[in-house]
N, C-alpha and C positions, 0 to 999 in steps of 0.2 A: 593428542587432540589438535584439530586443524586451530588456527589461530588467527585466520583470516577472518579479516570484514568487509560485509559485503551490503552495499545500500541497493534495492531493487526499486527504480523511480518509473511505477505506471503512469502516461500520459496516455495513452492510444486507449480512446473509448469503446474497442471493439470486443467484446466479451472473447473470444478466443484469442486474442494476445494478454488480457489481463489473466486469461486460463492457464498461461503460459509461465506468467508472473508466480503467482501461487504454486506451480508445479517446483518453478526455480525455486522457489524460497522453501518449500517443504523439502526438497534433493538437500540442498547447501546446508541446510540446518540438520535436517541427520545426518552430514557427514562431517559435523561440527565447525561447519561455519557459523559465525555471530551473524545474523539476517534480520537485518529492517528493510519494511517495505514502506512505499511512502508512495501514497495516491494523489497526484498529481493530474493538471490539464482534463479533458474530458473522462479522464478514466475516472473522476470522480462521482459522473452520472450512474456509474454503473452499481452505487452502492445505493441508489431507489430499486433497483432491479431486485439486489442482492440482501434486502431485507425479508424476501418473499423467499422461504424455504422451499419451496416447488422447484424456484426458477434455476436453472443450467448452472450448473456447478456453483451454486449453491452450498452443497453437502463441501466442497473443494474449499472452498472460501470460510466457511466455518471453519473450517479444520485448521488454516490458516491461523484465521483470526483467535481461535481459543488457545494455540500453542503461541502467542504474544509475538507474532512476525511481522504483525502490520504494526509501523513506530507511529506512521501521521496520513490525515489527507489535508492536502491545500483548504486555506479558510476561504480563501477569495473565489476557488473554482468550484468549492461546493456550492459557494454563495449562488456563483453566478448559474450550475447544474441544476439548484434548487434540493441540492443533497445535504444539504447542513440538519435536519433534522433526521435523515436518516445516519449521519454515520452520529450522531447524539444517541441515537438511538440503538444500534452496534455496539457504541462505547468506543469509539473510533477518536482519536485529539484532533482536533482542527489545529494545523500550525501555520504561523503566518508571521515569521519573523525578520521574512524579506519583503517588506511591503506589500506583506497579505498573502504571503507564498511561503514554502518552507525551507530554509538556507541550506542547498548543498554543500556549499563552503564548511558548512556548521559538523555535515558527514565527513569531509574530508578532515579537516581540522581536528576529527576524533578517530580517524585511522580509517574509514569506511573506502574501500572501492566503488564507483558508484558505475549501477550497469544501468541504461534507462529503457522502456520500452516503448 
């Protein structure tokens, strides 16, 4: 069993890099890496998108999210995205323990690699 950890930090609000994120996080996790993702910066808009089962990888992101890889999104940048009721609504933690933001210090400090996108 791999024994690495690995934090996968979405910022970039462009649905084909967050597409990218999910790909990583689904690879690294079957191949027994420990995998939190953590929705950061614009990337947190994408989760109004990403409530709508139609919308572009969609299906991707669910898959994601039910296998428990997504750890947090930012409180402050859902706030400001206007996504705070949707990732409520996902079942998504809003973390905000850096002055509304969520502590990478907090990943490292627990062994986390952290890759950001």
């Amino acid at each position: 069993m791999n024994e690495r950890k690995m934090a996968l930090v979405a910022f970039n609000g462009e649905m084909m890099c967050f597409a990218h994120v999910l790909l990583n996080a689904l690879d690294m996790a079957g191949k027994g890496f420990d995998v939190k993702v953590v929705i950061e910066g614009k990337a947190t808009g994408l989760l109004l998108k990403l409530t709508d089962e139609q919308a572009p990888f969609s299906a991707l992101f669910r898959k994601v999210l039910d296998a428990g890889l997504i750890d947090c999104a930012c409180r402050a940048c859902s706030a400001q995205t206007k996504a705070t009721e949707a990732a409520r609504v996902l079942g998504i933690e809003l973390a905000g323990d850096m002055e509304g933001h969520p502590s990478l210090s907090a990943y490292l400090f627990s062994g986390y690699e952290i890759i950001t996108f």
